[in-house]
N, C-alpha and C positions, 0 to 999 in steps of 0.2 A: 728272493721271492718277496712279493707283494708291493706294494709302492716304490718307487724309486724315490731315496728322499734328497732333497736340496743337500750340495757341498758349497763350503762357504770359498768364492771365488771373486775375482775383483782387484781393480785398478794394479793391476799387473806393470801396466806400463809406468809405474812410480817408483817403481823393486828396481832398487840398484844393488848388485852386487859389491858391497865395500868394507872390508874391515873385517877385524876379528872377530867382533863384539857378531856378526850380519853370521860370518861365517860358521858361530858355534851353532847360530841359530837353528842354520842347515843341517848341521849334525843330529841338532837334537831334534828337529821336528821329521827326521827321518829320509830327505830328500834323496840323500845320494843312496839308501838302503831301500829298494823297491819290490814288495813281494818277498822278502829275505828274512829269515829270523824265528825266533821260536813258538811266535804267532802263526808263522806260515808252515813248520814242520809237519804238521795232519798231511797235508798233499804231500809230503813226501812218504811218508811212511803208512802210505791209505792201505797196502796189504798185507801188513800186522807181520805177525810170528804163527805160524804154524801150531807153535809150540801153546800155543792160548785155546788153541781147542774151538766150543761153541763160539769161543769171544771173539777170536780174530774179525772175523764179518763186521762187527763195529765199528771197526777203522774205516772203512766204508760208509758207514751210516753218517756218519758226523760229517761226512763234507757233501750231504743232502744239500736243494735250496731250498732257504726256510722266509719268513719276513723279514724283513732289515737285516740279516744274520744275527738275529736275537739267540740263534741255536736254543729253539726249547723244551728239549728231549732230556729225558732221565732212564739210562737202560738197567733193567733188575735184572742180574743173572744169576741163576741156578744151576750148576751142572747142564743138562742139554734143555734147560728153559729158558725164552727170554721175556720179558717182560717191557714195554715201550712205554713210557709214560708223557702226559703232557707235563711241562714244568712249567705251572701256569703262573710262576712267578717271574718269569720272563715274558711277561706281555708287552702288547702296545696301547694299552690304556684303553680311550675312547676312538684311538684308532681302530683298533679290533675289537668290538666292545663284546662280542659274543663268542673271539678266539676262533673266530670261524678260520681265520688265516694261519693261527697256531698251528690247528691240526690239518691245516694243507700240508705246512712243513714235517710234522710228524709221518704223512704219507709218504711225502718224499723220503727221508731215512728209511721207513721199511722199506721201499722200493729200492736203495740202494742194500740195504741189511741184506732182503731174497737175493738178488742177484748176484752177490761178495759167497751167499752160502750155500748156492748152486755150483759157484766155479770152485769154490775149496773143498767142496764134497758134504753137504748137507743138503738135504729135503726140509721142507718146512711147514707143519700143520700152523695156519692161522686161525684165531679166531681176533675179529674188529670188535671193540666195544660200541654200540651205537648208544642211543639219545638226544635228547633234542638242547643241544648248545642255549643258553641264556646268559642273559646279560653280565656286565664285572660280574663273575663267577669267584669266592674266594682262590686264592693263589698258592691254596694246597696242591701238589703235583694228584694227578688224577690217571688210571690206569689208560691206556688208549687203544693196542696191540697186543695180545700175548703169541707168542710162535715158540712150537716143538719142533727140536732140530732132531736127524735121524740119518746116521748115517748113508753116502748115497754116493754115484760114481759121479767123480768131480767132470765139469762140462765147461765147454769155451761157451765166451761170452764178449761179442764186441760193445755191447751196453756196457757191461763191468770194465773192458779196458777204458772205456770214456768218461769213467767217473772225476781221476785228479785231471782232464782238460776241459769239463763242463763247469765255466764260470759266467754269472751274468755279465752280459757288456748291454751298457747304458751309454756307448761311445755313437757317432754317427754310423748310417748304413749306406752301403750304397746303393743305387739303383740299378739293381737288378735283377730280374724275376726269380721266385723260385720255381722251379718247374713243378707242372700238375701232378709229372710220378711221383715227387717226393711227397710233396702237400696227401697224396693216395696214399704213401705206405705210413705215412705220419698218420694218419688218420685210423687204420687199419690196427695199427701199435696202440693205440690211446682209448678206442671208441667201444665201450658197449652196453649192456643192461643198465651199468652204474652211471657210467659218464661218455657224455659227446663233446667233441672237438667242432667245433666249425672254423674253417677259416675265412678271410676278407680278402677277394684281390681283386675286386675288382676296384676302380677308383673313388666312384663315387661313394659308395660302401663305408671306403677305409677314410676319405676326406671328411664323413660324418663321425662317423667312432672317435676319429681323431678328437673333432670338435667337442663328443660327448667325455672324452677322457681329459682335456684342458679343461671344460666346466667345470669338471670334478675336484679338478686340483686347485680350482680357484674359489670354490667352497672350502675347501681343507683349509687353507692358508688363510682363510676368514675365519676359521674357528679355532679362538688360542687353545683350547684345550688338545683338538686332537693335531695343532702345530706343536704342543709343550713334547705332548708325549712320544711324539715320532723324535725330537728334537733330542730326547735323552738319550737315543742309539747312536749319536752321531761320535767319531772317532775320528779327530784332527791328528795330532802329531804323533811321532814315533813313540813314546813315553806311554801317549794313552793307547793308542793300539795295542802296548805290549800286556797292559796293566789289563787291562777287558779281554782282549782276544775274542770280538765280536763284535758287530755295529758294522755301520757303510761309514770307510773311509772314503778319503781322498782320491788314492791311486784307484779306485774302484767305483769312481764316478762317471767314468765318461769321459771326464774332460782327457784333452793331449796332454803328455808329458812334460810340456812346458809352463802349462798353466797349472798344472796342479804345482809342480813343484813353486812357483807363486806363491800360490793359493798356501801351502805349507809354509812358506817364510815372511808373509803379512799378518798380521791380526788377526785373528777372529773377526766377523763382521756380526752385527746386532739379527735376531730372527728376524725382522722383517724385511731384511737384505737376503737374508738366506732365502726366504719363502719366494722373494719374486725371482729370484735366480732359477729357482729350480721350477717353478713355472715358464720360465722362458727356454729352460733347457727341454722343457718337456712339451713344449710348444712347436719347438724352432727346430729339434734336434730329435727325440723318444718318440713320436709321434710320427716319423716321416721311417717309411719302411716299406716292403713289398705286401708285405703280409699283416694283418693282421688278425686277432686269433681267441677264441672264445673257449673258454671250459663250463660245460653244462653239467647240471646235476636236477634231478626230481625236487631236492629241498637242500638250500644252501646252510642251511641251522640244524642238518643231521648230523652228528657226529663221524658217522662210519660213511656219510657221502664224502664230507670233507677230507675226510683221510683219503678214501678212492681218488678224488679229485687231483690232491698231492702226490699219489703215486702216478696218476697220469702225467701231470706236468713235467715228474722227474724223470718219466721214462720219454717222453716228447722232446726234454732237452738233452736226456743222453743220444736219441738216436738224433736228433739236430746235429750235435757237435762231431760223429761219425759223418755227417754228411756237409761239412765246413762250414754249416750255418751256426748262427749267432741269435741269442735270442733275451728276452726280458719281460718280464712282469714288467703292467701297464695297470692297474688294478683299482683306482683309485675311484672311477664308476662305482662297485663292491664294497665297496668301502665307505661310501657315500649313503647305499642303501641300508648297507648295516647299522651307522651312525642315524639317519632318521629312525630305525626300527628301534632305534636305544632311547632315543626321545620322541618316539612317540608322534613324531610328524609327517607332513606330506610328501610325499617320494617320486620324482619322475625317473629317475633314475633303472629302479627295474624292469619297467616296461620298456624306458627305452630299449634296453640290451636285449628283451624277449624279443621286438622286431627287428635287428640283427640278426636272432639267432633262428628266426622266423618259424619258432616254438610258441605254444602256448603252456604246455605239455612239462618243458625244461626251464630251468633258470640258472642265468649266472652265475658262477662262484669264482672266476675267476680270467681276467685277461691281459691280452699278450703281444708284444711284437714280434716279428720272426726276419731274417734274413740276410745277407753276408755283410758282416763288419769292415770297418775300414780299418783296424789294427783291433788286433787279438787284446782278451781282457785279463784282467791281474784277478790272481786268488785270494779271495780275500782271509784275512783272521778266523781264526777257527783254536778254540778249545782241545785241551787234549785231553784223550780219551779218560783219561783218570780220572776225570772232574764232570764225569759226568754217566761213570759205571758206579751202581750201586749193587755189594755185594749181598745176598740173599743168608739167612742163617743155614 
């Protein structure tokens, strides 16, 4: 969730395979280990133990999409309470200056939490914390969700079985339409008092958005601060993957498996090689799609819209990937508005997106590509659930 950020990539064509010294390097920067490993264990074991009781459902939550996969959840459990907290020490700095994109991803977790505690046989009283979001916020963790489980007759769920195969892909799309049924029952699934879906298909539409989503990224990549802080999630070799267990790697860029592996066995390249790369990626490649795709909200600096927002988008990507679509946070507009509302400057940015969404009424919180991928995407790093359950007295 939330911006797709720059992988460092480049002069490929100078990578010779040679030597021992070449070959450890492959080892250790993870090349021949793809998606494998104790970072990637969450997707395997997303349906817990039984024997965990209210907890199990958890294991579910943790492989939400969140922003950069900062994963920045803190879950309090009590016997049949749970408690969802933001861990606003995992932020993005002036990237998210108001966290508004934090608690998208909190959204998304409870949205997988309910539907993990529907299939194992739990009911769930929620209540959302609202409030109105402000700027660097200290990075005490802050309550977000509480829900009362109750026992209940366990139920299917093809949402829940789509959870370990919904992963972003930032890879190319092809051209080919999605049909109006689906974009209808997508819309149907996501839309209502709290939050509206619009989608874009028509051309010209989506050739403009396009444009206003590159602008954005080339504001970002002008401002070292929120290049520094997007810049700290980043997760190059095998070593650091293992050591974080979070951040956008390599393999979970987009690029083909040829160039990443490259891009793993070259240097590091300086930020402002990263920055234009991933402008060009988001140009030439993130931008080009059948669909594209708006989440509206009444007030994108509410606390408890932001969360709705997030549970929208996670149930929009569950039911996408039920339906072979491929999809990704494009968000970088929102992020744009957020950032002027932090300093205090002028903003074209949200009105652009208000006539898109051809609301007065709604405003942006969040957007999107949509449509069938040219090769399936890697799971990324993920935390294990130990390290991020806090036990209650």
């Amino acid at each position: 969730m939330g911006t797709t950020r720059r992988v460092v990539i480049g002069g490929a064509g100078a990578l010779v395979l040679a030597g021992a010294g070449l070959g450890y390097r492959a080892w250790d920067r993870g090349v021949f280990q793809v998606g494998q490993g104790e970072a990637f264990e969450p997707w395997q074991n997303w349906r817990g133990n039984p024997a965990d009781g209210p907890k199990q459902p958890l294991n579910a939550a943790i492989l939400a999409a969140n922003p950069h996969d900062t994963q920045p959840w803190l879950f309090q459990a009590a016997g049949e309470s749970i408690t969802v907290m933001a861990d606003r020490s995992r932020n993005l700095g002036s990237f998210d200056p108001f966290r508004r994109e934090m608690h998208l991803g909190i959204g998304a977790a409870v949205e997988n939490l309910m539907r993990a505690a529907a299939v194992f046989g739990w009911s769930m009283n929620v209540i959302v914390h609202g409030g109105k979001l402000t700027p660097s916020p200290k990075n005490d963790p802050v309550k977000a969700v509480h829900l009362w489980l109750d026992a209940a007759p366990a139920s299917r769920d093809p949402l829940f079985e789509a959870i370990p195969h919904r992963h972003t892909n930032r890879g190319p799309y092809l051209d080919k339409p999605v049909s109006e049924k689906a974009l209808l029952q997508l819309i149907a699934l996501t839309s209502d008092h709290e939050v509206q879906v619009v989608f874009l298909t028509d051309a010209h539409a989506r050739k403009d958005l396009a444009a206003t989503i590159v602008g954005a990224t080339e504001r970002i990549i002008s401002d070292p601060e929120m290049s520094a802080d997007s810049a700290r999630w980043f997760r190059t070799g095998k070593q650091e993957v293992n050591a974080h267990r979070d951040g956008i790697g390599i393999d979970t860029a987009g690029v083909s498996p040829m160039l990443a592996a490259a891009s793993k066995i070259l240097p590091d390249q300086d930020a402002p090689t990263a920055d234009k790369y991933w402008l060009n990626m988001t140009r030439d490649v993130q931008t080009i799609a059948p669909v594209l795709g708006l989440i509206l909200v009444r007030d994108r600096l509410e606390m408890g819209s932001a969360i709705s927002a997030g549970r929208a988008w996670q149930r929009l990507h569950l039911a996408a990937t039920t339906m072979g679509l491929a999809a990704q946070p494009l968000n970088q507009p929102v992020e744009c508005v957020d950032r002027n509302a932090q300093l205090g400057r002028s903003d074209e940015y949200a009105g652009t997106l208000k006539r898109f969404a051809k609301s007065t009424d709604w405003e942006a919180t969040f957007c999107f590509r949509l449509g069938y991928a040219e090769r399936e995407a890697l799971p990324s790093a993920r935390r294990p659930l130990s390290s991020v359950v806090i036990n209650s007295a």
